[in-house]
N, CA, C and O of each residue as an XYZ file, in Angstrom:
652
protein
N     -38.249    -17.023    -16.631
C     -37.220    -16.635    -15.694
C     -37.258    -15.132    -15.448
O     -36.177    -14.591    -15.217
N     -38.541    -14.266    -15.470
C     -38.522    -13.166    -15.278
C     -38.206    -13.093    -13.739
O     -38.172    -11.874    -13.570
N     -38.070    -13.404    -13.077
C     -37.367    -13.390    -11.749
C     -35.968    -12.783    -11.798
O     -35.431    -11.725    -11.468
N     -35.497    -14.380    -12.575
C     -33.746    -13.304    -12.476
C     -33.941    -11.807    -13.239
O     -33.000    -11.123    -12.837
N     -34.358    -11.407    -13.709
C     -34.257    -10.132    -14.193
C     -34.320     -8.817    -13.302
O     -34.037     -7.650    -13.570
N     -34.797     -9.428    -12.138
C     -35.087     -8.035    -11.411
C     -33.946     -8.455    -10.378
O     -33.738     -7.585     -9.533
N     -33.165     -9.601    -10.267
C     -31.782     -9.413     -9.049
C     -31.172     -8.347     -8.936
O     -31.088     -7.407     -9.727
N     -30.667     -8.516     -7.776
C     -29.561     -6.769     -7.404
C     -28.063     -7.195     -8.230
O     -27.503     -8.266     -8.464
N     -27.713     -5.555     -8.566
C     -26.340     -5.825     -9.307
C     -25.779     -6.635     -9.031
O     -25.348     -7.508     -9.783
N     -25.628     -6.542     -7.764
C     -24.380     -7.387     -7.437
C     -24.056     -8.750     -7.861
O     -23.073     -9.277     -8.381
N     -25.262     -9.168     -7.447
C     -26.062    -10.462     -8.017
C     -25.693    -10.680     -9.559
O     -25.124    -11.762     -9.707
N     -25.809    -10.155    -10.432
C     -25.999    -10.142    -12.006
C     -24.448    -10.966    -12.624
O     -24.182    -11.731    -13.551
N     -23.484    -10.118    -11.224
C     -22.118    -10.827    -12.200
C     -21.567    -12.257    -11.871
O     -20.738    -12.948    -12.464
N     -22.345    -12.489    -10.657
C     -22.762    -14.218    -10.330
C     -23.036    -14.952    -11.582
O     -22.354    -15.878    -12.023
N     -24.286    -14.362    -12.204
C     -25.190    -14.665    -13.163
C     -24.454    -14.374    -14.522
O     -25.285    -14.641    -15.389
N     -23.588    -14.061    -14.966
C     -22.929    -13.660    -16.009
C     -22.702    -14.936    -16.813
O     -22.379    -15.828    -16.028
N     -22.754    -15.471    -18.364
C     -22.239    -16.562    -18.750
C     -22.041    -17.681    -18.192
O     -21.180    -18.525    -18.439
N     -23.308    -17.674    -17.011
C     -23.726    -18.906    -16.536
C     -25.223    -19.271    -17.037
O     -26.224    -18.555    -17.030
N     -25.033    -20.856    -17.554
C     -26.036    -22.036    -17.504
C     -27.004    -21.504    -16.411
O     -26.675    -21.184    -15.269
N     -28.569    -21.451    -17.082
C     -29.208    -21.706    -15.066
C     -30.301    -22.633    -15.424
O     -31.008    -22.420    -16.409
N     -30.462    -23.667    -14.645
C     -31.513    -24.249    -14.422
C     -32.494    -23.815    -13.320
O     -32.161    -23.441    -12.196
N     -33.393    -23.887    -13.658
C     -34.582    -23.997    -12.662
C     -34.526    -24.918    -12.190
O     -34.094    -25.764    -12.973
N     -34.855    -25.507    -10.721
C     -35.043    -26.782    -10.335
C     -36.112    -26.928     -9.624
O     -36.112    -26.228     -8.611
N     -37.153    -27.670     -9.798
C     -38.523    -27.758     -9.853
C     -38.949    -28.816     -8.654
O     -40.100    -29.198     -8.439
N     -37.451    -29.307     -7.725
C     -37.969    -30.727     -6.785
C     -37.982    -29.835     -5.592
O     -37.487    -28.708     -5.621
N     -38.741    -30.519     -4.201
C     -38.556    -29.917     -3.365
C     -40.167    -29.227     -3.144
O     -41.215    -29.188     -3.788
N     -39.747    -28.815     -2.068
C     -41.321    -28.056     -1.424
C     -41.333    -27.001     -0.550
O     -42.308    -26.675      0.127
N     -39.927    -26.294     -0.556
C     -39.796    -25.146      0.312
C     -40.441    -24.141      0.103
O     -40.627    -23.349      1.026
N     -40.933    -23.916     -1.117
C     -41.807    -22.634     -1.296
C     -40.434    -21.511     -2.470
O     -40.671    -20.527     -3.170
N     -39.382    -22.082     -2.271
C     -38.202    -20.947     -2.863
C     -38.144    -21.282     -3.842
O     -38.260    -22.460     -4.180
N     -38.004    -20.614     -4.363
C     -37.152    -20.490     -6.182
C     -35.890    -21.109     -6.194
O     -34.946    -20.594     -5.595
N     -35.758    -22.356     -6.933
C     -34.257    -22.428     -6.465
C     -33.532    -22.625     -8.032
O     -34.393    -22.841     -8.885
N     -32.522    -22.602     -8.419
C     -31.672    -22.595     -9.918
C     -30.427    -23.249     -9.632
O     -29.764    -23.215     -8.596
N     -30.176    -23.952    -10.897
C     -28.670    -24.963    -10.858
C     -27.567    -23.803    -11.706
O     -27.641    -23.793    -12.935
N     -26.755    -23.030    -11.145
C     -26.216    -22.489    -11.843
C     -24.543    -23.093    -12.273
O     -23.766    -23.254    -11.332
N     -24.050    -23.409    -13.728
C     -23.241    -23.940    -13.975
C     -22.659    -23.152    -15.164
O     -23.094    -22.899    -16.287
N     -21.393    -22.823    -14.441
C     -19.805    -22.498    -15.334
C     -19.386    -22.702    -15.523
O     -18.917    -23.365    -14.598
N     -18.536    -22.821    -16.678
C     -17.305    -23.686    -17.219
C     -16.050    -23.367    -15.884
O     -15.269    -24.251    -15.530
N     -16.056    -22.194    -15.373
C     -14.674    -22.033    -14.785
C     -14.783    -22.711    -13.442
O     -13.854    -23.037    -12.703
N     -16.057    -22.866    -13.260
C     -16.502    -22.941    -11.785
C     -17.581    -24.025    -11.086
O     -18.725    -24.091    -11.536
N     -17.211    -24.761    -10.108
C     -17.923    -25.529     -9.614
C     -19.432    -25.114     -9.918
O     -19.830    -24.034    -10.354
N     -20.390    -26.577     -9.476
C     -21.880    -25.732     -9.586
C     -22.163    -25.510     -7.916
O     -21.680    -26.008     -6.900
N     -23.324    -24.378     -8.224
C     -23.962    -23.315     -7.254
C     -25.058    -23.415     -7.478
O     -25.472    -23.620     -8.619
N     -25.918    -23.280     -6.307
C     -27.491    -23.106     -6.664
C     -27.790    -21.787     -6.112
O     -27.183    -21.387     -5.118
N     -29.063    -20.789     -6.936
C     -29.268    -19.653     -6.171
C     -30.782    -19.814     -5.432
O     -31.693    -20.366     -6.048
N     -30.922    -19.440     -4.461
C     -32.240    -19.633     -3.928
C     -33.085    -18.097     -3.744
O     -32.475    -17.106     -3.343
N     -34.466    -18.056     -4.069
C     -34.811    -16.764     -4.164
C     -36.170    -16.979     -3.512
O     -36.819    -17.999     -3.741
N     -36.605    -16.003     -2.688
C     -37.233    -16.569     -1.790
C     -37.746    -14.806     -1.361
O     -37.039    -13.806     -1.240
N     -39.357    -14.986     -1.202
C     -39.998    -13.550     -0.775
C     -39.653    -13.021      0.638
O     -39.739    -13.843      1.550
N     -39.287    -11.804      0.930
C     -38.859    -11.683      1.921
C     -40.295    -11.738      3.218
O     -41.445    -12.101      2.970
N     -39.938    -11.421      4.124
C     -41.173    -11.699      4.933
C     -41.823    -12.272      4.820
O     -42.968    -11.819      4.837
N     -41.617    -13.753      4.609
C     -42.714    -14.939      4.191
C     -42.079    -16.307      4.819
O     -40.938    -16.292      5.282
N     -42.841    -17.435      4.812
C     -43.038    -18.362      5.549
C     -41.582    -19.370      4.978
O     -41.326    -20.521      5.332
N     -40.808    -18.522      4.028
C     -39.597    -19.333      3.058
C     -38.533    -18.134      3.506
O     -37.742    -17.810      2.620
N     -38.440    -17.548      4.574
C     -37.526    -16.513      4.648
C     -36.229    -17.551      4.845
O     -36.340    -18.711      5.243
N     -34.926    -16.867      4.470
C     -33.673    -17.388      4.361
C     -33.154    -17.745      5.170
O     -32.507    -18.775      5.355
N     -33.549    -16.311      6.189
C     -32.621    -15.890      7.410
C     -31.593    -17.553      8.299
O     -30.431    -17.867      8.556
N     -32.813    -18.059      8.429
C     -32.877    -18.867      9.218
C     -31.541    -20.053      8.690
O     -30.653    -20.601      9.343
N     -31.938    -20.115      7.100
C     -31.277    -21.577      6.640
C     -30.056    -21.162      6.465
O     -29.132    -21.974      6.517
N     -29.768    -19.452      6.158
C     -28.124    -18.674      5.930
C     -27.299    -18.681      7.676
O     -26.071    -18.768      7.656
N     -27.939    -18.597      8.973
C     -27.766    -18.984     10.233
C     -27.409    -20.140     10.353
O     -26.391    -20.415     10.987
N     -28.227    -21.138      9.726
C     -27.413    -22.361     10.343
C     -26.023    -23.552      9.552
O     -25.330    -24.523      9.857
N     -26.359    -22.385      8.112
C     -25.779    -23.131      7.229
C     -24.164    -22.895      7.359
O     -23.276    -23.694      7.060
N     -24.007    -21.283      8.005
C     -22.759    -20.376      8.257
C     -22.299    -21.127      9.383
O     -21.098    -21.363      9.512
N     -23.493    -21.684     10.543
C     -22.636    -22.321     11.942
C     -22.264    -23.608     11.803
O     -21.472    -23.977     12.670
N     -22.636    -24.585     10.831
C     -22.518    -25.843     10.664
C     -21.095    -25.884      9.539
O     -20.466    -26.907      9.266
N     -20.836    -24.613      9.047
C     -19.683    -25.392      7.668
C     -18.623    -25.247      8.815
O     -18.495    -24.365      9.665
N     -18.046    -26.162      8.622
C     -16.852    -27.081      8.906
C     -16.920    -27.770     10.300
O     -16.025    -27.953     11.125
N     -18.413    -28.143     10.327
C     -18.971    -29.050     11.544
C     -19.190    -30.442     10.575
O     -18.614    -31.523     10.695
N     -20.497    -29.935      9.311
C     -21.069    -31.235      9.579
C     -20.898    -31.005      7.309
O     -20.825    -29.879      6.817
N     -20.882    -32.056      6.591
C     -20.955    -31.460      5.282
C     -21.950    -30.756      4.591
O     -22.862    -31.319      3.986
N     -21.775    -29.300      4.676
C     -23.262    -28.490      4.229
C     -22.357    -27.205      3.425
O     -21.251    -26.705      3.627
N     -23.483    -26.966      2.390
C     -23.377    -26.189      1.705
C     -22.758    -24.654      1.696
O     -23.439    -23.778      2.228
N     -21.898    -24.418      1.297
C     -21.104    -23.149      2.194
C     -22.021    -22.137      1.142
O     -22.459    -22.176     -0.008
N     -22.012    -21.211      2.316
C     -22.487    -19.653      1.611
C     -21.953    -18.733      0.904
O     -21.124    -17.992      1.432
N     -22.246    -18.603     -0.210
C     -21.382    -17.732     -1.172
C     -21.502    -16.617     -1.580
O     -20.538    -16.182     -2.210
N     -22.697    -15.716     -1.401
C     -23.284    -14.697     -1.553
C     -24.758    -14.838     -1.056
O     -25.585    -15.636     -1.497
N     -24.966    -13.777      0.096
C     -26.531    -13.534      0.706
C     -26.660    -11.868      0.750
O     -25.934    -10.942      1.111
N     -28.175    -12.031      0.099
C     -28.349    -10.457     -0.346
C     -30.095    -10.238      0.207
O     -30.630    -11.254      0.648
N     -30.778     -9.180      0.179
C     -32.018     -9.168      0.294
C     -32.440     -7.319     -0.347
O     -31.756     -6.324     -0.105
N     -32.959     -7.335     -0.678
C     -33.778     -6.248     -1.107
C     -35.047     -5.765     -0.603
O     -35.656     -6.527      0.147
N     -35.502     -4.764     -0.846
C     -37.053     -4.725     -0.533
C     -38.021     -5.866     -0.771
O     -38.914     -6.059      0.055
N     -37.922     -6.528     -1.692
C     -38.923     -7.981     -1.697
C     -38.678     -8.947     -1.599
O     -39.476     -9.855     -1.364
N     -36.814     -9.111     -1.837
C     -36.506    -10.722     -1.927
C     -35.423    -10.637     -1.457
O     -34.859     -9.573     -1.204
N     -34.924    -11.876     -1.252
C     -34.119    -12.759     -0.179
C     -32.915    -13.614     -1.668
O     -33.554    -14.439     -2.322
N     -32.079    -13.520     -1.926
C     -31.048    -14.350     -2.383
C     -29.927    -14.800     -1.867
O     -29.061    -14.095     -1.350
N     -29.889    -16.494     -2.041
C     -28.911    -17.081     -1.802
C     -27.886    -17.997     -2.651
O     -28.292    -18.908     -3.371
N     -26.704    -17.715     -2.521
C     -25.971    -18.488     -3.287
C     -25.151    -19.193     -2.918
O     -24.050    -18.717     -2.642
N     -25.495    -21.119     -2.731
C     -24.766    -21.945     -2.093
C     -23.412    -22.748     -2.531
O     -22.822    -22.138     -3.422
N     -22.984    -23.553     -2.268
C     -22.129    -24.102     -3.211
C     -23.175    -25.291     -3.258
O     -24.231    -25.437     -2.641
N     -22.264    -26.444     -4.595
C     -22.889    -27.979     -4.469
C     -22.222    -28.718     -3.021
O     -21.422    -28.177     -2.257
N     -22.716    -29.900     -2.915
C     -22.284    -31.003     -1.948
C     -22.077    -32.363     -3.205
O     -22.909    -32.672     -4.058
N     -21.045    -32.847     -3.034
C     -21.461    -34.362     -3.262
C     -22.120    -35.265     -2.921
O     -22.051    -35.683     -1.766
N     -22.960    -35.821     -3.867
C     -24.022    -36.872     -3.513
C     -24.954    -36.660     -4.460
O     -24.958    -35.666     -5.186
N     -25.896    -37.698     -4.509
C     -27.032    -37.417     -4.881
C     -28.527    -37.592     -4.048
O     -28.405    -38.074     -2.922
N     -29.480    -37.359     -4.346
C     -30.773    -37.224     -3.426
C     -30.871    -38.241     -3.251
O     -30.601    -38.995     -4.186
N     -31.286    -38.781     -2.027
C     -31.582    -39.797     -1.169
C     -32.790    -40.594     -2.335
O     -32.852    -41.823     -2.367
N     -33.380    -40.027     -2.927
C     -34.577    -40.684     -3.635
C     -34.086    -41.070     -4.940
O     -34.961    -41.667     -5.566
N     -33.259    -40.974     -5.422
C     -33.047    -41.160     -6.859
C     -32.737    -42.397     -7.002
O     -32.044    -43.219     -6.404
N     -33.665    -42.352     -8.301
C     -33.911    -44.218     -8.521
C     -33.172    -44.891     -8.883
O     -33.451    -46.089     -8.950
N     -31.578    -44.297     -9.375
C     -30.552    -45.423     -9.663
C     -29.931    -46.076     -8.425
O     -29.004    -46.871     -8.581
N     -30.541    -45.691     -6.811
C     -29.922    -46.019     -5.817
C     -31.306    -46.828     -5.389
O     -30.947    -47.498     -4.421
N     -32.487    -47.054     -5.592
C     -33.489    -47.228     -4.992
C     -33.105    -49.048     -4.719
O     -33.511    -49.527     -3.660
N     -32.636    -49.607     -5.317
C     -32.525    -50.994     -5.056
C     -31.526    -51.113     -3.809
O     -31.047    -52.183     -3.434
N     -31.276    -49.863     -3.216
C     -29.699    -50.567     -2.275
C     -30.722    -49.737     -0.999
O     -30.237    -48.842     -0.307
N     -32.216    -50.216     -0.837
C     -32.960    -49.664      0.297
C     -32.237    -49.668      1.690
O     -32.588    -48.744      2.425
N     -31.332    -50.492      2.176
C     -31.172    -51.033      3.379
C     -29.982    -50.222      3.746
O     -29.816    -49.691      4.845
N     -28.865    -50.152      2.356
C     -27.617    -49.628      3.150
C     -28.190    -47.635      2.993
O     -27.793    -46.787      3.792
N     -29.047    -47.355      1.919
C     -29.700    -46.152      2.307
C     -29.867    -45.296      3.706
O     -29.430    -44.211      4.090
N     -30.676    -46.268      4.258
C     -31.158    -46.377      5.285
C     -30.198    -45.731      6.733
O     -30.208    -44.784      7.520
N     -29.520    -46.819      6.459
C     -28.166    -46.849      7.632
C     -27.769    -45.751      7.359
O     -27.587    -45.061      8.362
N     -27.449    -45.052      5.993
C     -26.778    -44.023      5.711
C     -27.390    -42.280      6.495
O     -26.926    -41.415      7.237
N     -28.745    -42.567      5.699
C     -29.589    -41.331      6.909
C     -29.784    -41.712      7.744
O     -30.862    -41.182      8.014
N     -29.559    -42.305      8.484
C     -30.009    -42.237     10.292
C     -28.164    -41.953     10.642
O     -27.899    -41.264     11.627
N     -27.280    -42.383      9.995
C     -26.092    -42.139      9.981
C     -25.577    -40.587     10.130
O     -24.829    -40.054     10.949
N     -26.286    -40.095      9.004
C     -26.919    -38.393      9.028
C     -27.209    -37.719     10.147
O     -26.477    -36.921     10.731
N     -28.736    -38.194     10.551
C     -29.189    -37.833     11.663
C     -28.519    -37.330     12.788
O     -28.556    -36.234     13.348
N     -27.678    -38.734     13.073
C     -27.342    -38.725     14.423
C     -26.177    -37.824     13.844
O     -26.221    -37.036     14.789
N     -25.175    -37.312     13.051
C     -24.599    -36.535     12.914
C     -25.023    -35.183     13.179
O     -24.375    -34.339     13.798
N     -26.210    -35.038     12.642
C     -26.627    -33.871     13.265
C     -26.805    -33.369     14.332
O     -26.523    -32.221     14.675
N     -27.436    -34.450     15.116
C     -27.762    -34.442     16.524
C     -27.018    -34.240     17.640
O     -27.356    -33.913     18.778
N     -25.407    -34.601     16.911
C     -24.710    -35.030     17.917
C     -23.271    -33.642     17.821
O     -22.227    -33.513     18.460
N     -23.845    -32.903     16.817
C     -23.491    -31.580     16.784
C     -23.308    -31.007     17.742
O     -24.399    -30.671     18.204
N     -22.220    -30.570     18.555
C     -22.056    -29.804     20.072
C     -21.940    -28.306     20.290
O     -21.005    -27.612     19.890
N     -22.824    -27.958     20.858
C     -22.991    -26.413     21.124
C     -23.971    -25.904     20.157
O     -23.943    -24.681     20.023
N     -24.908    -26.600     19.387
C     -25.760    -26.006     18.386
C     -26.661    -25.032     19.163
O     -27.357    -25.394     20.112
N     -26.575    -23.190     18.486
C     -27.327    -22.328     18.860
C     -28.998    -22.482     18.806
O     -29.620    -21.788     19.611
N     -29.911    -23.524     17.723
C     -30.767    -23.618     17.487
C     -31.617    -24.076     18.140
O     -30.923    -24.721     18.926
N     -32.817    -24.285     18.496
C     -33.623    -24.613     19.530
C     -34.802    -24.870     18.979
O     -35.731    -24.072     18.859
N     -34.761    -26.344     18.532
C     -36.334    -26.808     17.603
C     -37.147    -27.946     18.399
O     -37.803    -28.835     17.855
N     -36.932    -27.699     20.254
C     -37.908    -28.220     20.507
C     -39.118    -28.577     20.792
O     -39.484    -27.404     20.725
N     -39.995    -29.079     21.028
C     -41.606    -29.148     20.408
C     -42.211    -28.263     21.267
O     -43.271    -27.800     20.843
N     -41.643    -27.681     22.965
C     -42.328    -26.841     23.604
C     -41.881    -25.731     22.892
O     -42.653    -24.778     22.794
N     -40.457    -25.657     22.224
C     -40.190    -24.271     22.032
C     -40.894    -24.047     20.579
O     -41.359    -22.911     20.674
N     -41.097    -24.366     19.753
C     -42.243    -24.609     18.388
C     -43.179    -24.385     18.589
O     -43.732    -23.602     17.816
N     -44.082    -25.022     19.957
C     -45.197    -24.662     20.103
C     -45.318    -23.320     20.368
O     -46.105    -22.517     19.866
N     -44.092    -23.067     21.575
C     -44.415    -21.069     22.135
C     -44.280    -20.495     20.817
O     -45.284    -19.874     20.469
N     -43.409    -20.517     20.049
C     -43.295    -19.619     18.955
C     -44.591    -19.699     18.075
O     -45.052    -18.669     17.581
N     -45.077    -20.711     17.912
C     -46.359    -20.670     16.855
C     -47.341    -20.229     17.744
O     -48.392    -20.217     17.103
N     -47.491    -19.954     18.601
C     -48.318    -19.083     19.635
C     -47.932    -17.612     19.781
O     -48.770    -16.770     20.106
N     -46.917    -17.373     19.588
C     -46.270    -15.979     19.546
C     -46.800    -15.410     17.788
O     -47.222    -14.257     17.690
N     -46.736    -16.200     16.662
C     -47.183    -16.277     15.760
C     -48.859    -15.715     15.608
O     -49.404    -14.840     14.934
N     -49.315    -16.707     16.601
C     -51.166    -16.950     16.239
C     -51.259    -14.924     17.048
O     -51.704    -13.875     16.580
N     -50.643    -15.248     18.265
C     -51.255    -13.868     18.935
C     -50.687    -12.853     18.218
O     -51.037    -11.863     18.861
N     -49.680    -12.259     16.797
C     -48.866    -11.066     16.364
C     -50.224    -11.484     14.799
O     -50.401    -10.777     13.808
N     -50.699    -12.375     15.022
C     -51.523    -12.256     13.553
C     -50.992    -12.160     12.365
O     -51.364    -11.470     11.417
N     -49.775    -13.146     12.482
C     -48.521    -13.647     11.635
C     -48.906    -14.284     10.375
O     -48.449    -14.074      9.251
N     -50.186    -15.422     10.894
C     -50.152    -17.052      9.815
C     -51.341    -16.340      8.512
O     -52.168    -15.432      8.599
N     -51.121    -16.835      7.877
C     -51.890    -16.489      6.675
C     -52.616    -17.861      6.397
O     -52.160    -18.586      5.513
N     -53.355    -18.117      6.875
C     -54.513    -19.109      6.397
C     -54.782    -19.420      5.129
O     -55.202    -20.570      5.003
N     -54.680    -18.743      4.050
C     -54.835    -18.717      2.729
C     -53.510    -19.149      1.952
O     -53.713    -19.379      0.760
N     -52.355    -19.288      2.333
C     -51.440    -19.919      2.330
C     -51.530    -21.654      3.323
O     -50.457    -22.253      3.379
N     -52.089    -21.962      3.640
C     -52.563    -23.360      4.376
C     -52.728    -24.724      3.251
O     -53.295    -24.479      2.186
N     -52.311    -25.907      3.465
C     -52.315    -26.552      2.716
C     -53.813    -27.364      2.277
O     -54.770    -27.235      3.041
N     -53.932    -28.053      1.237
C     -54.724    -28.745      1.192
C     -55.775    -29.472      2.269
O     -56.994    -29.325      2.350
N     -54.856    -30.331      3.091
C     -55.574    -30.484      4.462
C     -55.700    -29.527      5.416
O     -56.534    -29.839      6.265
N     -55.165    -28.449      5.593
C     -55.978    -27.724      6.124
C     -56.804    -26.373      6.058
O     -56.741    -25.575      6.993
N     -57.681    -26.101      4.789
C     -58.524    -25.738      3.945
C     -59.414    -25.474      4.743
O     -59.851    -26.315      5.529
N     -59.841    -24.245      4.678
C     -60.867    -23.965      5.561
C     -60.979    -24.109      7.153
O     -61.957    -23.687      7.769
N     -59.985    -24.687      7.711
C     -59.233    -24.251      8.848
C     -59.001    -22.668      9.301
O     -58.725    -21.884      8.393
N     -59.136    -21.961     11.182
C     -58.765    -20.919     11.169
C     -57.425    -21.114     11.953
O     -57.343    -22.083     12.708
N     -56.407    -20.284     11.825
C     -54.866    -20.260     12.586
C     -55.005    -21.115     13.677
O     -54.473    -22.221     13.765
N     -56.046    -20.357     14.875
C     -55.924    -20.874     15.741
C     -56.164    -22.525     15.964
O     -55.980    -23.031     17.071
């Protein structure tokens, strides 16, 4: 956990006589920790390199326009430094869609995320704009600023160039 060691003050009294887990699921690229207090609900902190393909910015934007739209994680402290990006969310109730003490109830699952979905979707006035022409211009705005780091590229695409 030499990570937490280098957080900004401010940060530290978050971290005070709190439990932290590491939490190891997931594939965002961030650091993320279960932090738990006796006085206090649990929080996760997310730590994440700044200027990199896991920047925050984005998920602290939509997470701030959606609380008290849709049930999402309220923001509790966002900080950044010269190298890193910290976030501190609250919990949600529930558990992960994958967890195997629910895996036998496949069907009402199911209903439940697309239930989701369309909650999301049906979100009115959302500032965000993730459609596939507008994805494409931006990852073109990307390829031509000499943004993508190829060496960061996944397995399948290994030896691949940006373009």
């Amino acid at each position: 956990m030499n990570l937490l060691q280098k957080v900004p003050r401010a940060l530290q009294s978050w971290l005070h006589d709190t439990a932290i887990e590491e939490i190891r699921e997931g594939m965002s690229g961030t650091s993320v920790f279960r932090l738990e207090r006796h006085d206090q609900p649990s929080r996760y902190l997310k730590i994440a390199a700044r200027y990199s393909d896991q920047d925050l910015h984005a998920e602290v934007s939509r997470l701030i326009w959606l609380h008290g739209r849709l049930p999402v994680p309220e923001v509790l402290y966002w900080a950044e430094d010269a190298e890193r990006q910290y976030l501190i969310i609250s919990a949600v109730p529930g558990m992960a869609l994958y967890d195997e003490s629910i895996r036998d109830q496949l069907p009402a699952l199911i209903r439940l995320y697309a239930s989701g979905l369309r909650q999301i979707h049906d979100v009115q006035g959302c500032p965000f704009d993730h459609r596939l022409d507008v994805k494409i211009a931006r990852a073109a705005d990307r390829l031509q600023a000499n943004k993508i780091d190829t060496e960061d590229f996944g397995a399948e695409r290994q030896g691949r160039t940006a373009k």
